[in-house]
VEXDREN-2710 file (C-alpha; in Angstrom, 1 decimal):
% VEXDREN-2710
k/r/px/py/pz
1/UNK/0.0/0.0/0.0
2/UNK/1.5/3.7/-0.8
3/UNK/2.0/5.5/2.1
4/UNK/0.0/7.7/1.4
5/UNK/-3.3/5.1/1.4
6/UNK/-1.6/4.3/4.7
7/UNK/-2.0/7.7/6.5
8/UNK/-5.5/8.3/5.4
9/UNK/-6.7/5.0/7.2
10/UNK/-4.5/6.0/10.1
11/UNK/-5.7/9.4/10.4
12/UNK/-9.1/8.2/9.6
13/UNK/-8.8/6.0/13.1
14/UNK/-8.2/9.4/14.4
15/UNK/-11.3/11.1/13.5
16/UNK/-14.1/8.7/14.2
17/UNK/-14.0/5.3/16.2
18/UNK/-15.9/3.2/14.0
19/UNK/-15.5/3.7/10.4
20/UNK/-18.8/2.9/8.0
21/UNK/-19.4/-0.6/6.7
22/UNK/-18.3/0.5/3.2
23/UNK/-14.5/1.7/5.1
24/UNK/-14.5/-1.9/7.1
25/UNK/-14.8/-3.8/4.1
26/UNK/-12.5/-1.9/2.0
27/UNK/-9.7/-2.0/4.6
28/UNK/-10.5/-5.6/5.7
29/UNK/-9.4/-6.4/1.8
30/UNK/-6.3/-4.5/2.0
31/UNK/-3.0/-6.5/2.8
32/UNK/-2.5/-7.1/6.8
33/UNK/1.8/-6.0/6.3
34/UNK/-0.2/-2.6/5.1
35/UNK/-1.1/-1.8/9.0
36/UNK/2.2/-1.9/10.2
37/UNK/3.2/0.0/13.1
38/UNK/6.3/2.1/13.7
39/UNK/8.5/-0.1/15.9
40/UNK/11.6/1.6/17.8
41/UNK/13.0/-1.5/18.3
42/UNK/12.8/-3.0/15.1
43/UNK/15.3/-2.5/12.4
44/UNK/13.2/-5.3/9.9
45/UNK/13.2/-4.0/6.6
46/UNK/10.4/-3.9/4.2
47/UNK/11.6/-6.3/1.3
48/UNK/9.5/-8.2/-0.9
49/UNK/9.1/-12.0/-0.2
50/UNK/11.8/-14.1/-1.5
51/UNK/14.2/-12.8/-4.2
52/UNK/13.9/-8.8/-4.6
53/UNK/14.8/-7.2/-8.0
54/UNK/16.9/-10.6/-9.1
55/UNK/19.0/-11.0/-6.6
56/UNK/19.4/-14.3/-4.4
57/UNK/16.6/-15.2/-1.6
58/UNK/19.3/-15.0/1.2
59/UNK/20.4/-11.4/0.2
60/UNK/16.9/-10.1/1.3
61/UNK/18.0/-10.9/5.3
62/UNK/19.5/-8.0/6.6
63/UNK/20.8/-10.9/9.3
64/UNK/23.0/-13.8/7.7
65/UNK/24.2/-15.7/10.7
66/UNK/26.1/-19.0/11.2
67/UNK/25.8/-20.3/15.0
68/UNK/28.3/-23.0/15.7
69/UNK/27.7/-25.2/18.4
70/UNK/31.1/-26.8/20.4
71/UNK/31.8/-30.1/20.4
72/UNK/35.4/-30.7/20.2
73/UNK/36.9/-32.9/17.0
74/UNK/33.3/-33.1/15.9
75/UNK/33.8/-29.4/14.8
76/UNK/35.2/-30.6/11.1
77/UNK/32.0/-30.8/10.2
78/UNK/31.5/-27.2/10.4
79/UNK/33.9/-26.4/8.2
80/UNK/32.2/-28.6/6.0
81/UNK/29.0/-26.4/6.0
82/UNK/31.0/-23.6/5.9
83/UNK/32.6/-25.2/2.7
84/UNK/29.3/-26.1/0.9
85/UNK/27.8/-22.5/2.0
86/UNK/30.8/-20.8/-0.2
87/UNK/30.1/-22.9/-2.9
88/UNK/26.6/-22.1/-2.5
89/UNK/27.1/-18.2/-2.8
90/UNK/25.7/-17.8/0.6
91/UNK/27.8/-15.5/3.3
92/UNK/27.2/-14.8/6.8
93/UNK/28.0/-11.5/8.3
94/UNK/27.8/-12.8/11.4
95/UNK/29.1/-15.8/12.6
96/UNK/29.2/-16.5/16.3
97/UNK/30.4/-19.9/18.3
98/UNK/30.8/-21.8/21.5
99/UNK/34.2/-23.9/21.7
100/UNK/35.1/-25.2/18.9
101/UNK/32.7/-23.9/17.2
102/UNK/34.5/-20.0/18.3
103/UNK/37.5/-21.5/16.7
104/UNK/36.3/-22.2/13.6
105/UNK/34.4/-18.7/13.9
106/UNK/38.1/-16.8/14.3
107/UNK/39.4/-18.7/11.0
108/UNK/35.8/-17.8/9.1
109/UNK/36.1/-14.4/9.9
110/UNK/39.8/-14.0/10.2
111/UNK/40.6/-14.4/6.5
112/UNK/38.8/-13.1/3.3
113/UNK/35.8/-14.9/2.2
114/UNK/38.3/-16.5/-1.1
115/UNK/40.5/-17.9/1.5
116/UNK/38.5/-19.2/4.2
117/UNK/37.7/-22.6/3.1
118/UNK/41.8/-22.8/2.5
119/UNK/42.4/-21.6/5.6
120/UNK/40.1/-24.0/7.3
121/UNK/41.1/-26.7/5.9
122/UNK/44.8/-26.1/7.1
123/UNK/43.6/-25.2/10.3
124/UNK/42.2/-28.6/11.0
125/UNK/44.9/-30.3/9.2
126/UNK/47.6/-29.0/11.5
127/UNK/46.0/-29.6/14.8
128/UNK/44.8/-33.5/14.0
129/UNK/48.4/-34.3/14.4
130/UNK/49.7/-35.8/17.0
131/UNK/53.1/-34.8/18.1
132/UNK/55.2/-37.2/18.9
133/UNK/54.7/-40.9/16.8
134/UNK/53.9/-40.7/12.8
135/UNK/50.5/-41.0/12.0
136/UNK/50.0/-43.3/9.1
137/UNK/49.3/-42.7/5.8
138/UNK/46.9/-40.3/5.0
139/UNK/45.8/-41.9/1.4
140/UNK/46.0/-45.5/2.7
141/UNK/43.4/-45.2/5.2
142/UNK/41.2/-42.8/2.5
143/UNK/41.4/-45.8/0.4
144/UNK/41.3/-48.5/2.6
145/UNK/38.4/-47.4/5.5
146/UNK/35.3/-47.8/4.0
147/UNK/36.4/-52.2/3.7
148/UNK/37.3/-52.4/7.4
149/UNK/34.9/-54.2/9.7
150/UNK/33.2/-52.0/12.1
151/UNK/35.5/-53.6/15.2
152/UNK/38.9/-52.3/13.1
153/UNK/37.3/-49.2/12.7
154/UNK/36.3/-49.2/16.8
155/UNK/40.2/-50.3/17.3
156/UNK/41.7/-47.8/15.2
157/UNK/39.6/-44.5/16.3
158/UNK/40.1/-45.5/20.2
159/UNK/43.8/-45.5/19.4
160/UNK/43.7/-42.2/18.0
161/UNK/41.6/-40.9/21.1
162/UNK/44.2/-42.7/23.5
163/UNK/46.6/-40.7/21.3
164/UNK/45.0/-37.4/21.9
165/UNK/44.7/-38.4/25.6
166/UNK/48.9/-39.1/26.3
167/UNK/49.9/-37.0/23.4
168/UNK/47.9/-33.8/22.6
169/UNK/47.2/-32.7/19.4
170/UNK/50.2/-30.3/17.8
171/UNK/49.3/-26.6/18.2
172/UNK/46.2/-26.6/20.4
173/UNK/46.9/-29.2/23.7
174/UNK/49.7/-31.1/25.6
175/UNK/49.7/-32.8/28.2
176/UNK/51.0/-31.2/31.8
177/UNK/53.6/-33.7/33.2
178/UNK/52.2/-34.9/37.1
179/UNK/53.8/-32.9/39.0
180/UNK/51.8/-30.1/37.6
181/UNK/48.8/-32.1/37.9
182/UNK/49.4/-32.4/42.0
183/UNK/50.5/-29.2/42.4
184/UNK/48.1/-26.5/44.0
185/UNK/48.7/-23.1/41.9
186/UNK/47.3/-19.4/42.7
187/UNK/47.4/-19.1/39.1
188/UNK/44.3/-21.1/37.9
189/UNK/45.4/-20.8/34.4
190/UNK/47.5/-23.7/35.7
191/UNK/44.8/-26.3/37.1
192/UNK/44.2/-28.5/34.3
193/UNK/45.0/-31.5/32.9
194/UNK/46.2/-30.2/29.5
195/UNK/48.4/-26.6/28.7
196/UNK/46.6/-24.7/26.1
197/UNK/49.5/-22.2/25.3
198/UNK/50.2/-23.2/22.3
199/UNK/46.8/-22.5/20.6
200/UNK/47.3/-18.9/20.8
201/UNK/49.9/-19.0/18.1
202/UNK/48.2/-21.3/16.4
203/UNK/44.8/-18.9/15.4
204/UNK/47.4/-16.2/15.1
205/UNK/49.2/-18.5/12.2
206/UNK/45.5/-18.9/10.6
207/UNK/43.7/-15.9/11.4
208/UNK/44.0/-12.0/10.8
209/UNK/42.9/-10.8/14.0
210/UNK/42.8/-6.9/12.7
211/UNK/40.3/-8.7/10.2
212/UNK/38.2/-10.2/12.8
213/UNK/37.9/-6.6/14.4
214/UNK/36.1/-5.2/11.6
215/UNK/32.3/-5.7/12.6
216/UNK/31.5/-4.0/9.4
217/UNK/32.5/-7.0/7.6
218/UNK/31.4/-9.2/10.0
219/UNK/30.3/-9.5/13.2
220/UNK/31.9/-12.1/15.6
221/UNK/30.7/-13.4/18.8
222/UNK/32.0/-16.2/21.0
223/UNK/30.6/-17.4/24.5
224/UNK/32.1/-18.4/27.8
225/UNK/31.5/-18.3/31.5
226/UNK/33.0/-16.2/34.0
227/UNK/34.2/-18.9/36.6
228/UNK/33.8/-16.2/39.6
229/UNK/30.5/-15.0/39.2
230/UNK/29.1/-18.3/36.9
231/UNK/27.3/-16.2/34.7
232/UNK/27.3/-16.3/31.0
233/UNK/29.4/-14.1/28.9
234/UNK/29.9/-12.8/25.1
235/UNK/32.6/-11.7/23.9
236/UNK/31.4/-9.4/20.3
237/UNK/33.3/-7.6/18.0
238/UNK/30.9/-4.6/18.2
239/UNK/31.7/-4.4/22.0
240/UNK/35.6/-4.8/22.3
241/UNK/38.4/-5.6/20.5
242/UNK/38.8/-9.7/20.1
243/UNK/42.1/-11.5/21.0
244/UNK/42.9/-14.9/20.4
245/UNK/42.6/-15.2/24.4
246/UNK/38.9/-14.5/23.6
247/UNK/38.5/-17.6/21.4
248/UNK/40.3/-19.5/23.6
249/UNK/38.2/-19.3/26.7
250/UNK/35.1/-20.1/24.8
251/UNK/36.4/-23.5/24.3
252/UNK/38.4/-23.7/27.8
253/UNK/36.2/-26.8/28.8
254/UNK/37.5/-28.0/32.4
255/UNK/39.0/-30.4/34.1
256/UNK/41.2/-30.6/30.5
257/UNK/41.8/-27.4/29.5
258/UNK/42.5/-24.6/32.0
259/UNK/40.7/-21.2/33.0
260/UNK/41.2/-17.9/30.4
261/UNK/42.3/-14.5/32.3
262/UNK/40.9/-11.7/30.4
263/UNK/40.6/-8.2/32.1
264/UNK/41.4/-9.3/35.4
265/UNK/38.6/-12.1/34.7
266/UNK/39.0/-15.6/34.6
267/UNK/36.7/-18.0/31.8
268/UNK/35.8/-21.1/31.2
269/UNK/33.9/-22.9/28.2
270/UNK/31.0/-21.5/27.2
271/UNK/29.0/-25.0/27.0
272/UNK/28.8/-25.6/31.1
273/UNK/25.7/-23.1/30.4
274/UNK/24.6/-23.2/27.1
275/UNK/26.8/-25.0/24.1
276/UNK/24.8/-22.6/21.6
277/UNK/24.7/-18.9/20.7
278/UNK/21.4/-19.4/18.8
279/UNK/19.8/-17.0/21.8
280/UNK/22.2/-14.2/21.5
281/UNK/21.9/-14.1/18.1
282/UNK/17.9/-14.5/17.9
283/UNK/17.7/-12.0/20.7
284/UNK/20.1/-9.3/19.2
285/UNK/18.6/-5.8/18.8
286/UNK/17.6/-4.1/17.1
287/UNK/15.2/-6.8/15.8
288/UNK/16.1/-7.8/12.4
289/UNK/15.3/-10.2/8.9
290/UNK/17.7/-12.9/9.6
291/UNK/18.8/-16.0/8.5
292/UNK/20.2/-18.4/10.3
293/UNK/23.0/-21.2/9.8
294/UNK/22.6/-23.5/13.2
295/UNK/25.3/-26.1/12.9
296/UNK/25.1/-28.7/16.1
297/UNK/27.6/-31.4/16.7
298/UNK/25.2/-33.1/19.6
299/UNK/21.7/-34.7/19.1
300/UNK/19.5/-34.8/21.4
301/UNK/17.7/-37.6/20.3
302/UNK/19.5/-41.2/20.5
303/UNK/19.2/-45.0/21.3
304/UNK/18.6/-46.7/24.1
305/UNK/22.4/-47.3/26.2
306/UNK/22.9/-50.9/26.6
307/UNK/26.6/-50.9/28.4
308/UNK/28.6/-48.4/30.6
309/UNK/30.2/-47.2/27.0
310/UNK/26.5/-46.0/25.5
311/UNK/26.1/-44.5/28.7
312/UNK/29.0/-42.1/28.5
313/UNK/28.2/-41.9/24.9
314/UNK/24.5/-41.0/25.6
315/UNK/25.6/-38.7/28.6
316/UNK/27.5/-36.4/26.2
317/UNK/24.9/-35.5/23.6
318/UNK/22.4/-34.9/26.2
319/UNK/24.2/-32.5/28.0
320/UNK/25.9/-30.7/25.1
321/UNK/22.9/-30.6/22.5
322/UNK/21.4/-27.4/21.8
323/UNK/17.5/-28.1/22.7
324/UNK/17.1/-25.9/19.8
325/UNK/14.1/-27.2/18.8
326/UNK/12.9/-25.6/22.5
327/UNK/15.2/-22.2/21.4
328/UNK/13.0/-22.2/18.4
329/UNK/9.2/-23.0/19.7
330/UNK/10.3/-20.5/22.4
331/UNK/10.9/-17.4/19.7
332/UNK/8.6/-18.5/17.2
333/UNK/5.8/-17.8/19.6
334/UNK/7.7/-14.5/20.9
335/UNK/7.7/-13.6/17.2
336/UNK/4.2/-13.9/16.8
337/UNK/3.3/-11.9/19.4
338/UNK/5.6/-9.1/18.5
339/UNK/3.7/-9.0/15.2
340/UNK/0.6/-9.1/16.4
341/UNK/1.4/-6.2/18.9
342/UNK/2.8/-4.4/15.9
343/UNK/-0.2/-4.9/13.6
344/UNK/-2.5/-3.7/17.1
345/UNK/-0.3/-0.6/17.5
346/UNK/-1.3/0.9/13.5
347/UNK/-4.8/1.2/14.7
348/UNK/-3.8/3.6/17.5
349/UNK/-5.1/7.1/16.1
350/UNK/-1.9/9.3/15.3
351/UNK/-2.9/11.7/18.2
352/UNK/-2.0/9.5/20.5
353/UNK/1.7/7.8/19.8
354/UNK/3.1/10.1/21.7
355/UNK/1.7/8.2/25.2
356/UNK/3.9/6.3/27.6
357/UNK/2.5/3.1/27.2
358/UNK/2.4/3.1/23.4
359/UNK/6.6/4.4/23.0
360/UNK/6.9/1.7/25.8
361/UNK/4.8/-0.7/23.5
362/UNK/6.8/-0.1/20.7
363/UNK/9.9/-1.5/22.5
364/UNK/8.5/-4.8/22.1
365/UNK/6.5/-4.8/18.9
366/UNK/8.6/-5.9/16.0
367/UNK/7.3/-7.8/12.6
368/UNK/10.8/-9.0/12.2
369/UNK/11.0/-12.4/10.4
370/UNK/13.6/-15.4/10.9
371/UNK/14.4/-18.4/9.3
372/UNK/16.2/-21.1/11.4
373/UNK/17.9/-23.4/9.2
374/UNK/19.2/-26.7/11.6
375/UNK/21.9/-28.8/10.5
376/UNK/22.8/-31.7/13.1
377/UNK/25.7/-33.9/12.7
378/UNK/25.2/-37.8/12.6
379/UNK/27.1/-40.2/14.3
380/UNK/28.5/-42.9/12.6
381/UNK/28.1/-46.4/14.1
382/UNK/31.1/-47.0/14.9
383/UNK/31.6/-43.7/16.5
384/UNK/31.6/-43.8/20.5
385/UNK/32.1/-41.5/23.6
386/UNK/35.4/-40.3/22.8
387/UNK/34.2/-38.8/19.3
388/UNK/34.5/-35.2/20.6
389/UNK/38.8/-35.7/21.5
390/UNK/39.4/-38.0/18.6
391/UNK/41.1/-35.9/16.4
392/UNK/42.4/-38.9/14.2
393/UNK/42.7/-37.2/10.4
394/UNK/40.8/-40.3/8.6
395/UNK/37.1/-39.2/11.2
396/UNK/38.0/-35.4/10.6
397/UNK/37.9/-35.6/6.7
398/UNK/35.2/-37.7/7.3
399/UNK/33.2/-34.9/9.9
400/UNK/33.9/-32.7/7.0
401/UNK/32.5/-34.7/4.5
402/UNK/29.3/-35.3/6.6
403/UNK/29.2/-31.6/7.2
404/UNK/29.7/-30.9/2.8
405/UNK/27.2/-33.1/2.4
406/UNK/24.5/-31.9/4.6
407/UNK/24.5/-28.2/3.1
408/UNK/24.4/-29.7/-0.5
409/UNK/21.7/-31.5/0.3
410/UNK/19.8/-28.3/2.5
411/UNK/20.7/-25.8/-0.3
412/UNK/19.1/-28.0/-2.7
413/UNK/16.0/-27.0/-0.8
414/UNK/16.0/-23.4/-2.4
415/UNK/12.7/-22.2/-1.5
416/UNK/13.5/-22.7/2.2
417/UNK/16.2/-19.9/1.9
418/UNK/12.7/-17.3/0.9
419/UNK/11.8/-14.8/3.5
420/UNK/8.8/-16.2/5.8
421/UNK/5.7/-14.3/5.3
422/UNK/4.4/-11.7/7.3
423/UNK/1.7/-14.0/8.5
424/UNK/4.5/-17.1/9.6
425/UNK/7.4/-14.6/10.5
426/UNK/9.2/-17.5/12.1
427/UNK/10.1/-20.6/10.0
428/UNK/12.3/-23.4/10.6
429/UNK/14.0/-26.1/8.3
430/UNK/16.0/-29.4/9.1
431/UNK/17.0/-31.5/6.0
432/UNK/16.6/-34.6/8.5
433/UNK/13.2/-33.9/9.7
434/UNK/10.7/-34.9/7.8
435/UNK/10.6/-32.8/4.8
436/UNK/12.4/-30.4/6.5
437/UNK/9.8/-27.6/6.6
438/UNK/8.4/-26.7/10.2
439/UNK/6.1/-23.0/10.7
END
């Protein structure tokens, strides 16, 4: 409707509290989007559903987000998403993580978008090393895996998880020796089973961190927990300047990995509270179009354990999977009712928007839409509960692979990319759900 149109039916609430039958039907067969209120805490913008003047459905959301969930070595399945997105043509310009998933964040947002798939690749190349017996060959076991029996395959990924345990992994964790480990320190930047020093240099090597400070070119946030007060913390590139110190507390996951000082402040991993930033970014303001990237490495749903091994297994995804489903339900409803406040407000007469309670109103109203799009990785069978330290190279091309695969398969799906409607402002889509469409 031209604005125009607009004001006369707003001013006409104005003048007369009931308009004639004629009025009600005429405005009843108007678009509802054409009652929209002024929201002050809304930056939604007014694009036309699905691809505007040619360009690509994802290029409408003022929001592109990709939320990476932790979950240790699992995490080279992000990169894999992150891989299939490039190829896709789809950018975030926000990317925000927990853990691992902040580590892969610094590498996507610390080099330019042509060298980011590079750069991840070597990233995770360098630290699934172990540093101090050869690993075998990489393009014998390529070859080879898929014709083992499922118990050589058990055999081989438990020895690379016992190697991670006595060994590290080169550039991100080595083992304290025991003396260390009975030792009581003032410093707790010292009471862990593992030394994390040497990941600093490593994101340094692989990320631009002057590039990671330009929130113009993307925004980057990454969650921990402030061990002194136990509350939940983001570190965002809008707020402060990020340091690799930043990127390391978010994945500082105790008893293995020790406590982060920053400011005077000590971290741990951001996953003891919540092992997704799907909230922060949902929650953001001001309230705006966005799609959104959520890339878990835990699934809440699972068999049945049968032994004390699927209990530890079982133990792990419950505890670090994302209950987005419950994120989602939870703002899909706050969503509607923003809308619905919004669409209330545009019948308040002009002559009176300059009352408390409407300005405090128009805090809350917002016809913002969102589009969740899930992506959870699958264990493999013979995958256990040492899947999120088994850094072995063979299960992290095949984490990537998993992860490439998915977003093929999601992007295929090109309609889910379109802007909701104004009606269903909050959508959600999981390639293994059901057909993968959920309002």
């Amino acid at each position: 409707m031209a604005g125009k149109e607009r004001q006369e039916i707003q001013e006409g609430a104005g003048r007369r509290a009931r308009p004639a039958k004629s009025e009600r039907s005429e405005r009843s067969e108007k678009p509802a989007r054409a009652r929209k209120a002024p929201a002050l805490n809304c930056g939604a913008e007014d694009l036309p559903e699905g691809t505007a003047a040619g360009r690509p459905a994802h290029e409408a959301y003022a929001v592109r987000a990709l939320v990476l969930q932790g979950g240790g070595a699992l995490g080279a399945y992000q990169a894999g998403v992150y891989q299939g997105l490039a190829e896709g043509g789809v950018y975030p310009n926000w990317v925000a993580g927990i853990s691992i998933g902040a580590l892969n964040a610094a590498i996507i947002a610390g080099n330019p978008p042509e060298r980011r798939v590079e750069q991840l690749r070597a990233f995770w190349e360098y630290i699934c090393v172990q540093p101090w017996l050869p690993s075998l060959s990489q393009a014998w076991m390529f070859e080879n895996a898929d014709t083992w029996p499922e118990p050589v395959r058990i055999w081989f990924d438990s020895l690379h998880a016992a190697r991670a345990m006595f060994e590290g992994q080169r550039g991100f964790f080595q083992p304290r020796n025991w003396l260390e480990l009975v030792t009581r320190y003032t410093d707790p930047t010292r009471a862990s089973y593992y030394d994390t020093t040497p990941l600093k240099a490593t994101l340094e090597r692989f990320a631009d961190f002057d590039l990671i400070n330009r929130p113009k070119e993307m925004r980057v946030s990454v969650g921990a927990v402030n061990i002194r007060t136990g509350n939940f913390a983001y570190f965002d590139n809008t707020r402060e300047t990020l340091r690799p110190e930043h990127f390391m507390a978010s994945g500082a996951l105790p008893p293995g990995f020790p406590a982060v000082e920053i400011n005077g402040e000590y971290y741990w991993d951001g996953g003891l509270v919540s092992n997704t930033p799907l909230a922060e970014v949902l929650t953001a303001q001001p309230r705006r179009d966005a799609l959104i990237f959520q890339v878990d490495l835990w699934s809440a749903r699972g068999k049945l354990p049968h032994d004390l091994a699927d209990v530890a297994e079982r133990q792990k995804d419950i505890q670090y999977s994302s209950r987005t489903r419950a994120i989602t339900d939870h703002m899909r409803e706050q969503q509607n009712f923003r809308r619905m406040l919004a669409e209330v407000m545009a019948l308040v007469p002009p002559s009176r928007r300059d009352d408390a309670w409407y300005r405090r109103a128009a805090e809350h109203a917002c016809d913002a839409r969102r589009n969740v799009i899930q992506l959870i990785y699958r264990d493999k069978s013979f995958e256990n509960h040492a899947k999120d330290y088994q850094f072995g190279s063979l299960a992290m091309h095949e984490h990537w692979t998993s992860g490439l695969d998915d977003i093929r398969q999601t992007l295929r799906h090109s309609h889910w990319l379109a802007m909701p409607s104004r009606e269903h402002p909050f959508v959600t889509h999981d390639v293994h759900r059901g057909n993968g469409d959920h309002e």
